[in-house]
PyMOL commands that place a pseudoatom at each C-alpha (Angstrom):
pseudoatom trace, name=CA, resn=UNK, resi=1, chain=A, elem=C, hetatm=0, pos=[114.418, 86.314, 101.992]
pseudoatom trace, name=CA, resn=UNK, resi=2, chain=A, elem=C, hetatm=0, pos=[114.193, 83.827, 104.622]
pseudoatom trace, name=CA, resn=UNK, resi=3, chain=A, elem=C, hetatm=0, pos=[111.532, 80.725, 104.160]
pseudoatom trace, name=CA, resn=UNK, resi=4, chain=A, elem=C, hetatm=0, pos=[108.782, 81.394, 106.574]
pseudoatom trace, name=CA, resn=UNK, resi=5, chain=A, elem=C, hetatm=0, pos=[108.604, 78.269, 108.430]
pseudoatom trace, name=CA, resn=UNK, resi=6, chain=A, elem=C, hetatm=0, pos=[112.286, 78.585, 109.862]
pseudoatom trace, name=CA, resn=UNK, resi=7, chain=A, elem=C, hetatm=0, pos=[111.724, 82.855, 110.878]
pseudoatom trace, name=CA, resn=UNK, resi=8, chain=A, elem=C, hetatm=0, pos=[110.973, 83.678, 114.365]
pseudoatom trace, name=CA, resn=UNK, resi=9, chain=A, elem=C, hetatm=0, pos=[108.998, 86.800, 114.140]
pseudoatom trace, name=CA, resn=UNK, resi=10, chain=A, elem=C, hetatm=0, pos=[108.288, 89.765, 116.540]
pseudoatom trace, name=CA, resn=UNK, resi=11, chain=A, elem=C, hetatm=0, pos=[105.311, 90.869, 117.588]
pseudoatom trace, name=CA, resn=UNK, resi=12, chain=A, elem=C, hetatm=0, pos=[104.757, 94.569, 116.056]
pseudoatom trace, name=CA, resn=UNK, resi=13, chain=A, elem=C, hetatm=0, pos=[107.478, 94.584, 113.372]
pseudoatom trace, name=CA, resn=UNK, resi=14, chain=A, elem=C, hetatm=0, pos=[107.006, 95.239, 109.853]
pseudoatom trace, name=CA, resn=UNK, resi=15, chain=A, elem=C, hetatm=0, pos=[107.715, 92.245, 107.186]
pseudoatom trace, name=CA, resn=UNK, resi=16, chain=A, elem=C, hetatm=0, pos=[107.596, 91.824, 103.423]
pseudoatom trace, name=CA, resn=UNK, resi=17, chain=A, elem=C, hetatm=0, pos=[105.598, 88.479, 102.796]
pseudoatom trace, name=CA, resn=UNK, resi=18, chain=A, elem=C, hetatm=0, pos=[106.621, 87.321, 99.096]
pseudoatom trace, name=CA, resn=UNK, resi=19, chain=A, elem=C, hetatm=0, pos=[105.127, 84.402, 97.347]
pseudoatom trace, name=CA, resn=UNK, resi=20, chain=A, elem=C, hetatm=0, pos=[109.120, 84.141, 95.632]
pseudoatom trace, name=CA, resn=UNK, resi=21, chain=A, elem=C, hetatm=0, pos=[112.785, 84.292, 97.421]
pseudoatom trace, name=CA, resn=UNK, resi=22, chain=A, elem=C, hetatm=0, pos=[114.142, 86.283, 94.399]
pseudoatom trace, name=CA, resn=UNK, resi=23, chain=A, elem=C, hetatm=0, pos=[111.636, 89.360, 95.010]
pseudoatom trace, name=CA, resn=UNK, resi=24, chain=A, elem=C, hetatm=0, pos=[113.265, 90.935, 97.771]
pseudoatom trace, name=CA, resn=UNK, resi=25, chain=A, elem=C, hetatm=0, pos=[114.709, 94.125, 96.780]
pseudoatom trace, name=CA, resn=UNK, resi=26, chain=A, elem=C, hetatm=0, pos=[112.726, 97.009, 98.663]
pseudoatom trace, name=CA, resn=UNK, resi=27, chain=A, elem=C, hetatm=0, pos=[109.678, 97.895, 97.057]
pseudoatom trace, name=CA, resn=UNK, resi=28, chain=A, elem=C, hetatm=0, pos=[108.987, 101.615, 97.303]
pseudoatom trace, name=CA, resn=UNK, resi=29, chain=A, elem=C, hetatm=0, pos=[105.552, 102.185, 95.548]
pseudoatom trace, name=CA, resn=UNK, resi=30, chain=A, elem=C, hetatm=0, pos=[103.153, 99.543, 93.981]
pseudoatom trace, name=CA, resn=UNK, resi=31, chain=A, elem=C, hetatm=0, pos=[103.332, 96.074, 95.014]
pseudoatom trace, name=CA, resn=UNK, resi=32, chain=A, elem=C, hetatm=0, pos=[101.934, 93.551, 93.249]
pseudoatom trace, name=CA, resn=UNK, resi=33, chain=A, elem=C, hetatm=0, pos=[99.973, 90.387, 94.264]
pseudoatom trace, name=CA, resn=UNK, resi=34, chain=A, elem=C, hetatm=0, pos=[102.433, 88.395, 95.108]
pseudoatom trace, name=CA, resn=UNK, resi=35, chain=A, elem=C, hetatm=0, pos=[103.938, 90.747, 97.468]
pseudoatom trace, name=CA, resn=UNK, resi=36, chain=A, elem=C, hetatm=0, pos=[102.243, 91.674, 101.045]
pseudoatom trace, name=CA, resn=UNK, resi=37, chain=A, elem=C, hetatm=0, pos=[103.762, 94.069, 103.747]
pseudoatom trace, name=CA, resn=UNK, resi=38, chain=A, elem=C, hetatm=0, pos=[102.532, 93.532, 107.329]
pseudoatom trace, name=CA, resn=UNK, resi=39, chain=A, elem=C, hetatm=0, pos=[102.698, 94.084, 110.880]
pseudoatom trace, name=CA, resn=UNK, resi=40, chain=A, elem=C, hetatm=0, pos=[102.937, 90.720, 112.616]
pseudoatom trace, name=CA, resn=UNK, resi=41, chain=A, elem=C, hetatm=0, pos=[100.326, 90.018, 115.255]
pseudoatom trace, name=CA, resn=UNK, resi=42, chain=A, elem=C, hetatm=0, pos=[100.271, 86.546, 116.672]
pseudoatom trace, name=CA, resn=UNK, resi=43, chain=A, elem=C, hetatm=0, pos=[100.277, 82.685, 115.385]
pseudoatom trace, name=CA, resn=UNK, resi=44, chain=A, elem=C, hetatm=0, pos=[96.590, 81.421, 115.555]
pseudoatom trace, name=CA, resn=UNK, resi=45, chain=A, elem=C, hetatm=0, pos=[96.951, 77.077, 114.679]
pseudoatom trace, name=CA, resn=UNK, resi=46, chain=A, elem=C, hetatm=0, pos=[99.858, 77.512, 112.885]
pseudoatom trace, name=CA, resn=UNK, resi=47, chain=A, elem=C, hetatm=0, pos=[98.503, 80.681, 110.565]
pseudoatom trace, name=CA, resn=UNK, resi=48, chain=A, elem=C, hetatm=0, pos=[100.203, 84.019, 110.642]
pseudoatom trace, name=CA, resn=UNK, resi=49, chain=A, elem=C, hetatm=0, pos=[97.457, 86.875, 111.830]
pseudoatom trace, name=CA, resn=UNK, resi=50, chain=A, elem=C, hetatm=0, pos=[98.681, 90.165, 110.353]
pseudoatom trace, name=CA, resn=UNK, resi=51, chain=A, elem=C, hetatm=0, pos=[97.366, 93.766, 112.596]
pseudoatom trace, name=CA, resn=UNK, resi=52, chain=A, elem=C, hetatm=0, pos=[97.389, 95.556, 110.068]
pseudoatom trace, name=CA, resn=UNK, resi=53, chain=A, elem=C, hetatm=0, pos=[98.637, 94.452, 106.334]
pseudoatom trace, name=CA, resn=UNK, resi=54, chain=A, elem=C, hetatm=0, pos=[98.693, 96.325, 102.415]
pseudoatom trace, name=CA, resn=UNK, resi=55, chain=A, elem=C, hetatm=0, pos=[99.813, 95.129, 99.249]
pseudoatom trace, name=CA, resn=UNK, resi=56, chain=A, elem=C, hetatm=0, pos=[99.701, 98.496, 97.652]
pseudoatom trace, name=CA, resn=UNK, resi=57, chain=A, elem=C, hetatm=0, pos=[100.110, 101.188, 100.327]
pseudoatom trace, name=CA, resn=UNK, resi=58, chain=A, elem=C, hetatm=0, pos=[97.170, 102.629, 99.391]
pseudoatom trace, name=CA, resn=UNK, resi=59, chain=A, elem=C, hetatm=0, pos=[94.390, 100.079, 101.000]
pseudoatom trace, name=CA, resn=UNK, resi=60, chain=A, elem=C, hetatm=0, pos=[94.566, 99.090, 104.553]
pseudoatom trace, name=CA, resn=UNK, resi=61, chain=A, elem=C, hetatm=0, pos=[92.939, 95.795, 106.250]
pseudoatom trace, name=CA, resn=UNK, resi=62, chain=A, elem=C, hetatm=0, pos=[93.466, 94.697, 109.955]
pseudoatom trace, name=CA, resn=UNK, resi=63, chain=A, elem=C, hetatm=0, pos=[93.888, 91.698, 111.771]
pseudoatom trace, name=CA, resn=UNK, resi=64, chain=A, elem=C, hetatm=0, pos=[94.119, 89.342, 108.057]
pseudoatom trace, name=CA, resn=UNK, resi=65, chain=A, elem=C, hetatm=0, pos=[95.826, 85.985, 108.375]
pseudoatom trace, name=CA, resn=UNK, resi=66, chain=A, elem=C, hetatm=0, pos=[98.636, 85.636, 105.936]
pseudoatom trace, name=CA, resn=UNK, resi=67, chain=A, elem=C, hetatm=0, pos=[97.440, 83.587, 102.768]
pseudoatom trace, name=CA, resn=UNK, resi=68, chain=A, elem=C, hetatm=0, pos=[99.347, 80.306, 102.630]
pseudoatom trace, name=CA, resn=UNK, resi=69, chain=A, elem=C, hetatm=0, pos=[100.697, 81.063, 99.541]
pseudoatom trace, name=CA, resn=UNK, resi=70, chain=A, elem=C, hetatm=0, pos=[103.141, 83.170, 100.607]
pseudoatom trace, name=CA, resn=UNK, resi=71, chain=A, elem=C, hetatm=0, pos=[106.228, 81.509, 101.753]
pseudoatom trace, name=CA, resn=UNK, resi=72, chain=A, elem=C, hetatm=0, pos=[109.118, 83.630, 102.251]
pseudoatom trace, name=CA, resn=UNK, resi=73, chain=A, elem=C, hetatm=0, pos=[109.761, 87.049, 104.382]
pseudoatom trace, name=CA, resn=UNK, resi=74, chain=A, elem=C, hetatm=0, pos=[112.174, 89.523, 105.583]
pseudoatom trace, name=CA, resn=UNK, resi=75, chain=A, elem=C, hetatm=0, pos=[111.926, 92.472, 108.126]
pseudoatom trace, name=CA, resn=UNK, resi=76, chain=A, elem=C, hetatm=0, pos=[111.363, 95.723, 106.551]
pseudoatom trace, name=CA, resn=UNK, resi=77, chain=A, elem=C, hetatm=0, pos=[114.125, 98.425, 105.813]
pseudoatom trace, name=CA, resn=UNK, resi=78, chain=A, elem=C, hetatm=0, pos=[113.294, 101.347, 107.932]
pseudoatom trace, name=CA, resn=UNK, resi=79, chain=A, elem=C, hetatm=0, pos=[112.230, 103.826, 104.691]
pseudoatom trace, name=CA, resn=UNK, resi=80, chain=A, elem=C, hetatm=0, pos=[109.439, 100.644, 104.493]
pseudoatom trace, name=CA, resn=UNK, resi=81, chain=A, elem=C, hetatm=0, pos=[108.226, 101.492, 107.975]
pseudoatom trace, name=CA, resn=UNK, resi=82, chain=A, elem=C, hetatm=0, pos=[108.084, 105.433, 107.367]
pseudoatom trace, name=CA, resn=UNK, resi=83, chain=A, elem=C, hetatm=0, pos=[106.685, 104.669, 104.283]
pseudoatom trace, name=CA, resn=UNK, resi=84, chain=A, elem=C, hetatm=0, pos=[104.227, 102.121, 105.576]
pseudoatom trace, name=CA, resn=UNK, resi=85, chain=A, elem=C, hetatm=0, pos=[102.702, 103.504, 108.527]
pseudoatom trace, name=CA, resn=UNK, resi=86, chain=A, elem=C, hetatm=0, pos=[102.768, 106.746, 107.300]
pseudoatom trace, name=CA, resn=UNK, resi=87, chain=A, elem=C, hetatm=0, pos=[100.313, 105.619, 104.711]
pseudoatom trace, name=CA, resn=UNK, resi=88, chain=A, elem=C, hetatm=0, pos=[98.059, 103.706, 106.919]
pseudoatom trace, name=CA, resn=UNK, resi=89, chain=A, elem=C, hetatm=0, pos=[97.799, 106.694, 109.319]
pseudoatom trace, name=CA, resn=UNK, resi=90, chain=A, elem=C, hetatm=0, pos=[97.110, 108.772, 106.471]
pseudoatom trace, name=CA, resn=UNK, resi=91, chain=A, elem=C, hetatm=0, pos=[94.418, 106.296, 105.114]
pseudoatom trace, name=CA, resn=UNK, resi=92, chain=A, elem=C, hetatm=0, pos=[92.885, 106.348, 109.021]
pseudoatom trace, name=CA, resn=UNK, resi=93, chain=A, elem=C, hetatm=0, pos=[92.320, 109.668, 109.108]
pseudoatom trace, name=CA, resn=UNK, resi=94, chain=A, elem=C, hetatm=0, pos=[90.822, 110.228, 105.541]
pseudoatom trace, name=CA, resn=UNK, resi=95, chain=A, elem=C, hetatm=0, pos=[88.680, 107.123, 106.419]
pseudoatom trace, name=CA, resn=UNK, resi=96, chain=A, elem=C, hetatm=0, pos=[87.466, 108.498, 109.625]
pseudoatom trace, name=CA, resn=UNK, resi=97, chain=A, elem=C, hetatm=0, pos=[87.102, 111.883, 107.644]
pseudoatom trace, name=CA, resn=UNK, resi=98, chain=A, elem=C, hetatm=0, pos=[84.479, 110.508, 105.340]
pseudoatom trace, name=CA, resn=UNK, resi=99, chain=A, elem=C, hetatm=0, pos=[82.878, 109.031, 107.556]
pseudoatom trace, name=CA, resn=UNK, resi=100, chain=A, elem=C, hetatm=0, pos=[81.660, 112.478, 109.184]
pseudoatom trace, name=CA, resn=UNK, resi=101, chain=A, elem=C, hetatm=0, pos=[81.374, 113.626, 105.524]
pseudoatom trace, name=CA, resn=UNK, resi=102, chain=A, elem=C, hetatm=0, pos=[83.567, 116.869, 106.507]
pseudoatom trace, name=CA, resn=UNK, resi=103, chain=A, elem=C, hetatm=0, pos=[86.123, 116.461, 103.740]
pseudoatom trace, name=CA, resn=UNK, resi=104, chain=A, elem=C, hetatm=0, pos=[86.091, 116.007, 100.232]
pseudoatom trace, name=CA, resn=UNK, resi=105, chain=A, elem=C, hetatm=0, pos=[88.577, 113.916, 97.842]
pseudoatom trace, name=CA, resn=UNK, resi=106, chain=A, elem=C, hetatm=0, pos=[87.589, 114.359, 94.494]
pseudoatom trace, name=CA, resn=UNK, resi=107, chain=A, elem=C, hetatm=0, pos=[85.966, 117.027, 92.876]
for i in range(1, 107): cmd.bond("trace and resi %d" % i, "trace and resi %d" % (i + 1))
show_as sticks, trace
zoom trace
């Protein structure tokens, strides 16, 4: 893990955002709050603006700027960007889905 003020990112790569150097073995499933995985966007005065972000893989949210709190980052490991936007395409379509009430999730 690499201290965030010294990384130069790249627009439309995947990073893992921890609040703690030590926690940077990849994470397959569940993340926990102190972890964040996002696509990097663009610097807006001197915050981080994530397109599209997830702590859990599970919930989606788009154009976030990175909390402060976390400090330290690496690129993702190519399973993490299968994994990652395979998810948020997945969540997409099951969002856009319910929206035209054509498919049910739970019974």
């Amino acid at each position: 893990m690499k201290e965030i003020s010294k990384f130069k990112f790249r627009n439309g790569r995947l990073y893992l955002f921890t609040v703690d150097r030590r926690q940077s073995p990849q994470i397959c499933h569940l993340i926990d709050a102190d972890a964040l995985y996002g696509v990097y966007y663009s610097r807006s005065d001197n915050d981080i603006v994530l397109e599209i972000c997830s702590h859990d893989m599970l919930s989606f949210g788009c154009y976030i700027t990175l909390p402060r709190r976390f400090g330290y980052v690496r690129e993702g490991h190519a399973s993490e960007y299968r994994d990652f936007f395979f998810n948020a395409g997945w969540n997409a379509a099951f969002v856009e889905i319910n929206k035209k009430g054509t498919c049910f999730t739970h019974r």
